[in-house]
C-alpha positions, 0 to 999 in steps of 0.5 A: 809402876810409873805408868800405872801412876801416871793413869790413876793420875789422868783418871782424876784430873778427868773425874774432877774435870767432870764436876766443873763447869766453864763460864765464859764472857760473851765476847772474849777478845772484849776487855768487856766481859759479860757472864749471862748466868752463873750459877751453882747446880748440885756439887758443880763448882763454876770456873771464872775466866781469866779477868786480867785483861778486862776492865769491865765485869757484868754479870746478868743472872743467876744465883750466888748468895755471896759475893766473896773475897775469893771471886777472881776480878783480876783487873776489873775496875767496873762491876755490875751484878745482876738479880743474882740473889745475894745477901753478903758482899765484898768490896775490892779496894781497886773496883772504882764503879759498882752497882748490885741493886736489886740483890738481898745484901744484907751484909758489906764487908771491906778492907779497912786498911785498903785505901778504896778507889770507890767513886760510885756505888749503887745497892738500892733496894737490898736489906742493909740495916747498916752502911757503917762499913761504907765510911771506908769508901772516901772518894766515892762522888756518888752513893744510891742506897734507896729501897733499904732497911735503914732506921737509923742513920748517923751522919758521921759515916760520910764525914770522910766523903769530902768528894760526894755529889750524889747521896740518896737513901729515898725509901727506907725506913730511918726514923731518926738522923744524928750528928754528932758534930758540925758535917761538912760536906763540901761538893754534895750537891744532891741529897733525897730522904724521901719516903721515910719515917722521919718525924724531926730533923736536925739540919742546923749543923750541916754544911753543904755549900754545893747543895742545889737539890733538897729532897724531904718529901713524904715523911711525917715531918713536922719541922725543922730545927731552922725556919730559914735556909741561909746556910745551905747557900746553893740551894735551887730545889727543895721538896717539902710535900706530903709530911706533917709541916707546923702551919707557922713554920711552913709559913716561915720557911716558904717566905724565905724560900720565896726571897731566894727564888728557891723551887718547890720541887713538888706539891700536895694535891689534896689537903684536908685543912687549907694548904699555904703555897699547895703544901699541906700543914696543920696548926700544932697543939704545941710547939715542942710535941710530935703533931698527932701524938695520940688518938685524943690530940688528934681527934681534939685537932680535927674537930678544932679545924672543923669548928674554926671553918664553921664559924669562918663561913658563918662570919662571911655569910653575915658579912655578905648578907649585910653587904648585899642587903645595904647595896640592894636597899641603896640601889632600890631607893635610886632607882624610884627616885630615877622612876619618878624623875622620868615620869616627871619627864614624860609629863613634860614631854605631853606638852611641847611648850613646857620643855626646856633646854636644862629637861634635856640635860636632867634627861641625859643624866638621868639617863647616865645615872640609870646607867650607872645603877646598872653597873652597880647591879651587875657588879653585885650580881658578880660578888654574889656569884663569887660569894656562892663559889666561895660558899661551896668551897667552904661547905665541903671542908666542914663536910670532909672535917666531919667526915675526918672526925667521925672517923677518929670517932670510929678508930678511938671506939675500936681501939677502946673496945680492942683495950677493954678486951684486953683487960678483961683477958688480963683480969681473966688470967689473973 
């Protein structure tokens, strides 16, 4: 009887043996333990190794959807997973690195009585839509959260990060930053909002005596809630292009940037109005409204930039064709009196004993004088090749405001047709 147990007992354990299969870390005897894949195939479970004796756990591919409290880390304190697939993640309290971009998180979940031992954390481009959860990770020195689903962010989730140096959220989709108090981040040294939907930005309550790095490049901002930067005391590199600047705060703000020596990291290579210092910036309708907050303010702003540098070329075509007609007329009446003079001369010189000592010196400054003509000459001969280069410069930003504004034509005459159809659909099921 106990023997016939005792085999039912081994048929099992073999059974179940059969539906598990063993993953192993390259290198065994390394306290470095590399899984090339992992993965779940039909109803096999994967059987972790024993990570007690390992510091470092990277796992390059496969598929896991979820990376759960339950994963065996053992002793672990660094983790790097892979394109692996997954949507949600847990967080161990004593991981101090972790890095699992390129996944589809959507989810983080922590433990919030733990205290975290988190210095640096890499999810770029997963899908959050949330970071809250990461408020828990107080020592954490760097934090890369590019390429996400981020709309909103409140400033008020670092608060507790009084060691952070690195913060990145490049290339979300925030539209809208709050504080709710004064922050105060005191070892951040590099912050990047880039590529986001950022219309405004309040900057007033910040404090980040370590900030040396600024980066607001390609946003829609317009400006920001200060035109000077005294208190970010540290900072040597700020971003600015490819938004939405107000020409008089830009202007203010690149002033002051200038009397710090502050570097622009970046510049706008084309720009449809002409740029202060390569940043591109427009002349606002009103200081307190979104630039270009509908189709009609828009196309009232191109055209005003369009008849601003028209009438600005004609005014230098005028002041150029006065200029250059009075010289020309001056230089012309100088150069008859010279003509008579020598011909006065050469008469003179027909008969040697009509020439005197005070002809010679009215030769040599007639002849200095002739010089000095030809001098005037060439120089007006300069301005009005610089005048031509300037003419060409101006004559293609009245084409290319044109050309803008012929465009804001067609979209407002498409947008209008788009709402009468819409109308008479609407009257039709009425």
């Amino acid at each position: 009887m106990l023997l016939h147990l005792w085999l039912c007992v081994l048929v099992f354990r073999l059974s179940s043996a059969e539906h598990v299969s063993s993953i192993q870390c390259s290198i065994p005897r390394s306290k470095i333990c590399i899984i090339q894949d992992v993965g779940f195939v039909d109803s096999t479970v994967p059987q972790f190794p024993n990570l007690d004796d390992k510091h470092t756990l990277h796992i390059r591919g496969g598929n896991m959807s979820s990376f759960g409290k339950d994963f065996p880390l053992g002793r672990v304190r660094k983790l790097t997973l892979g394109r692996l697939g997954i949507r949600s993640l847990w967080v161990k309290h004593t991981l101090a690195h972790l890095t699992a971009e390129g996944n589809h998180i959507q989810e983080v979940f922590m433990e919030g009585t733990e205290k975290y031992q988190m210095q640096y954390l890499n999810l770029k481009n997963n899908q959050l839509r949330s970071i809250r959860e990461l408020k828990h990770l107080t020592n954490l020195e760097e934090l890369w959260l590019d390429g996400n689903q981020l709309e909103f962010l409140e400033m008020d989730n670092f608060v507790g990060m009084q060691q952070l140096k690195k913060l990145s959220l490049a290339g979300n989709k925030i539209e809208q930053i709050t504080t709710s108090s004064n922050i105060e981040l005191p070892a951040l040294e590099m912050f990047s909002l880039e590529s986001n939907h950022l219309t405004k930005l309040n900057v007033k309550n910040w404090t980040m005596l370590q900030l040396t790095e600024l980066r607001l490049g390609r946003n829609q901002l317009v400006k920001l809630d200060v035109d000077n930067f005294d208190h970010f005391v540290s900072l040597e590199g700020l971003a600015l292009a490819d938004n939405a600047w107000y020409c008089n705060w830009l202007r203010k703000a690149l002033a002051d940037i200038g009397r710090k020596f502050i570097t622009l990291l970046d510049r706008d290579e084309d720009c449809p109005a002409m740029p202060v210092e390569e940043i591109c910036c427009t002349t606002a309708l009103a200081e307190d409204e979104p630039i270009f907050a509908d189709l009609v303010k828009r196309i009232r702003t191109v055209g005003e930039s369009q008849n601003r540098s028209r009438v600005e070329l004609s005014q230098r075509i005028n002041r150029f064709n006065e200029s250059w007609h009075g010289d020309w007329v001056d230089l012309d009446r100088e150069v008859k009196r010279q003509e008579r003079m020598i011909d006065e001369i050469n008469g003179q010189l027909k008969d040697d004993n009509r020439i005197t000592a005070d002809d010679v010196k009215e030769l040599e400054k007639a002849v200095k004088e002739m010089e000095s003509g030809l001098d005037e000459l060439r120089e007006l001969a300069s301005e009005h090749a610089q005048f031509e280069h300037e003419f060409s410069r101006l004559f293609y930003i009245v084409i290319d405001s044109k050309n803008m504004f012929l465009n804001e034509m067609r979209k407002a005459a498409s947008i209008e047709k788009e709402m009468k159809l819409y109308k008479d659909v609407f009257d039709s099921n009425m």
